[in-house]
C-alpha positions as CSV (number, residue, x, y, z in Angstrom):
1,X,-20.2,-23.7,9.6
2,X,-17.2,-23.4,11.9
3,X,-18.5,-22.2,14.9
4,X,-15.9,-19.3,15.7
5,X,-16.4,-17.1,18.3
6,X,-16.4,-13.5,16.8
7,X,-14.2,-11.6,19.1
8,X,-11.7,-14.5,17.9
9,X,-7.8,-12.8,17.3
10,X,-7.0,-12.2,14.4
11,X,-3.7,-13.8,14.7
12,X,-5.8,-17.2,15.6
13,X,-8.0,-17.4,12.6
14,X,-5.4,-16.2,10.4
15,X,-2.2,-16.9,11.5
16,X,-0.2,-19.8,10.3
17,X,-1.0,-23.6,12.0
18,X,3.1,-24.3,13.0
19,X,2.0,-20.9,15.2
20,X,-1.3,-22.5,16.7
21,X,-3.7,-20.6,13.8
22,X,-6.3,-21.6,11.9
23,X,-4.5,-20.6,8.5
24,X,-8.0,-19.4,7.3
25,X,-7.7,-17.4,4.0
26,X,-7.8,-13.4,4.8
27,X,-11.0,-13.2,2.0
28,X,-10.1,-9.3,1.5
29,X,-6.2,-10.2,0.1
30,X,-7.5,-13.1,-1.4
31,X,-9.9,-11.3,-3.7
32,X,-7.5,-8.1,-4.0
33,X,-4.6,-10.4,-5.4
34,X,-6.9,-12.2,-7.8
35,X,-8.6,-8.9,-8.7
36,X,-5.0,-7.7,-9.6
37,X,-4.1,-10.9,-11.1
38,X,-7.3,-10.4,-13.9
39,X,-6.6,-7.1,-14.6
40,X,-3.0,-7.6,-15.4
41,X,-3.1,-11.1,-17.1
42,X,-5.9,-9.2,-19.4
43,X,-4.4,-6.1,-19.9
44,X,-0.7,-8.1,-21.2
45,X,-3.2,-10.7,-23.0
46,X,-5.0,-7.4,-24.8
47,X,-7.9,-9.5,-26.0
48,X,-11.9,-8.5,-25.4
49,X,-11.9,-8.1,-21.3
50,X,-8.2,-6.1,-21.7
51,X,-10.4,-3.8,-23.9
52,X,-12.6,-3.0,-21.7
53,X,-10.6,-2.8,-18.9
54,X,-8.5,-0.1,-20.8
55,X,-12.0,1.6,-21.3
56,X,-13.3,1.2,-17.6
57,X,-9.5,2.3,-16.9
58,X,-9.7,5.8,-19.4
59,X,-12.8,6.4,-17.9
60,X,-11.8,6.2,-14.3
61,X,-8.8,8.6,-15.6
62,X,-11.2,11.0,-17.2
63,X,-14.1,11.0,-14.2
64,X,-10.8,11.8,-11.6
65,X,-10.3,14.8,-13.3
66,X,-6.5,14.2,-12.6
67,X,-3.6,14.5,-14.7
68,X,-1.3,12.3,-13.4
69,X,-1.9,8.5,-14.1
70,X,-5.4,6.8,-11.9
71,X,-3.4,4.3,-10.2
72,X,-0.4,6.8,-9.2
73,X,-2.8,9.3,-7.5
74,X,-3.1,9.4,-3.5
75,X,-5.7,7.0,-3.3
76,X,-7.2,8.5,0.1
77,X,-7.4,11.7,-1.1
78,X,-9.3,10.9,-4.9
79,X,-11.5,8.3,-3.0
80,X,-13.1,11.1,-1.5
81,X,-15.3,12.3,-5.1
82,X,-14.6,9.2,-7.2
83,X,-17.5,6.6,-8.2
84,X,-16.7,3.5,-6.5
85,X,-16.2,0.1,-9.2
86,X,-14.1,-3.0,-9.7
87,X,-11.0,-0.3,-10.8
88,X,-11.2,1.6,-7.5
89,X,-11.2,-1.5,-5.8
90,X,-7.7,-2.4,-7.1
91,X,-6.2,1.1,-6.3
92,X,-7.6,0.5,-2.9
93,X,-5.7,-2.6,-2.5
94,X,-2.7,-1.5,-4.2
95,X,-2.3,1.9,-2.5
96,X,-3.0,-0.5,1.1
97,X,0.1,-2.2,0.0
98,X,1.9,0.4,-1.1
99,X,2.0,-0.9,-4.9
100,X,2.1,1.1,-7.7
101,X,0.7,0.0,-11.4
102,X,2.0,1.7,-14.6
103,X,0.1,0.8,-17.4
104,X,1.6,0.9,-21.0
105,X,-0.3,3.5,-23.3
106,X,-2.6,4.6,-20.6
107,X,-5.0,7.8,-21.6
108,X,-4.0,10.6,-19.6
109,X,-4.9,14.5,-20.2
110,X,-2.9,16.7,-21.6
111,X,-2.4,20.5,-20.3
112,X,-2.1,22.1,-23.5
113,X,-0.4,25.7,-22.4
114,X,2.5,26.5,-20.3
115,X,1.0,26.8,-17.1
116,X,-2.1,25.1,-17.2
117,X,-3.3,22.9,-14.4
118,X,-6.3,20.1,-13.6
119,X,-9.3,21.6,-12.1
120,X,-9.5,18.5,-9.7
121,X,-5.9,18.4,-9.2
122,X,-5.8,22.2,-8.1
123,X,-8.6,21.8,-5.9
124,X,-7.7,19.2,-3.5
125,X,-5.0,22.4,-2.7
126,X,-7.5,23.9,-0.6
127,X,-8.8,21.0,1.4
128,X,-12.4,21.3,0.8
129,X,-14.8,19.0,2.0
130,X,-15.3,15.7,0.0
131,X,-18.9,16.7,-0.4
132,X,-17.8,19.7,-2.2
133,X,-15.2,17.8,-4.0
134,X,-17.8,15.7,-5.1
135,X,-19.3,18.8,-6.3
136,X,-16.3,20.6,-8.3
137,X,-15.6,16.8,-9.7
138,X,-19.6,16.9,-11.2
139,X,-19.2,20.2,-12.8
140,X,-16.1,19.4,-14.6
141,X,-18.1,16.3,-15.9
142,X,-21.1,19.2,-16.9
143,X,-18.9,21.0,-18.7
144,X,-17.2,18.6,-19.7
145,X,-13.6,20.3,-19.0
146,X,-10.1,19.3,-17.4
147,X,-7.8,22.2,-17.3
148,X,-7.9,25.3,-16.5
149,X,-7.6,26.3,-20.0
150,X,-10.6,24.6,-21.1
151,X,-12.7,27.2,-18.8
152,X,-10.7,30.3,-19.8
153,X,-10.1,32.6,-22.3
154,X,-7.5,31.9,-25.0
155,X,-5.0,34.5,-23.4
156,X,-5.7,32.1,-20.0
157,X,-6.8,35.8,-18.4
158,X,-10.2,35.3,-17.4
159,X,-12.8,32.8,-17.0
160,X,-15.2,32.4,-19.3
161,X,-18.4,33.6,-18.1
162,X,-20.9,30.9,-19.4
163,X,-18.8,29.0,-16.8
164,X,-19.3,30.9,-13.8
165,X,-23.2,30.5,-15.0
166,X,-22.8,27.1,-14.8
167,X,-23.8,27.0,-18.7
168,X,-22.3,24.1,-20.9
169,X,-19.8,25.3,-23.3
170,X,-21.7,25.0,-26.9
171,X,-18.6,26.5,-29.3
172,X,-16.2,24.1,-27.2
173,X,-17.4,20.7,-28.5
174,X,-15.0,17.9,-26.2
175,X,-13.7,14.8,-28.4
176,X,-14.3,12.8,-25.5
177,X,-16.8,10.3,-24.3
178,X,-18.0,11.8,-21.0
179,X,-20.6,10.3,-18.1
């Protein structure tokens, strides 16, 4: 036990001692550089825990709803409907420090007509509440769809109607591993 006041500055119990600090270890960057450290000495190591932090990573990707790449997306506004886990950690920390990660042969989703857009991506647009981001993100998991063509016709006209029901898609069978 140290026996610190609490209202301590922060520039005392962290700052460096040829400054008159403590030089006490800020725990959140400490965990947030090791954190980073794992992930990327797994991930170039590719054994068992790179696996499945490429799985945990594809997931992540896939539960965004987002096209572009997890850790390249505006962290503030994707926090707002996304599952909080050791992934969302990092991009916390990494977006803090203005860091970004590009990760070799990372699973994205691919728009498969001219024109086509993320369901997610297009609604942050319209600045909805996270609660009903939250929402729209849970029934694009439902359906188990990313793109505005996954929930339209095949001319991209209209949208299909078992949709608007809310009814999952049973002639549209998703490759995918989904929540």
């Amino acid at each position: 036990m140290m026996h610190l006041n609490c209202h301590s500055p922060h520039a005392v119990l962290f700052g460096e001692s040829k400054y008159g600090g403590l030089s006490l270890p800020e725990l959140y960057t400490d965990q947030g550089h090791h954190q980073l450290k794992l992930l990327i000495r797994h991930l170039k190591l590719k054994d068992q825990n790179g696996d499945l932090i490429y799985i945990d990573l594809t997931n992540v990707q896939l539960v965004t709803g987002a096209i572009p790449p997890f850790f390249s997306l505006p962290y503030l506004m994707h926090a707002k409907w996304i599952n909080w886990d050791w992934i969302v950690s990092i991009c916390k920390y990494t977006a803090q420090l203005q860091i970004v990660i590009d990760i070799e042969h990372m699973w994205i989703p691919l728009l498969v007509r001219d024109h086509d857009v993320s369901l997610m991506d297009s609604a942050l647009k319209y600045n909805f509440s996270p609660q009903y981001l939250r929402e729209i993100n849970q029934c694009h998991i439902f359906l188990q769809v990313i793109t505005l063509a996954d929930i339209t016709l095949a001319d991209g006209t209209h949208v299909l109607p078992k949709v608007l029901s809310g009814e999952a898609l049973v002639d549209r069978h998703s490759t995918l591993h989904w929540p």
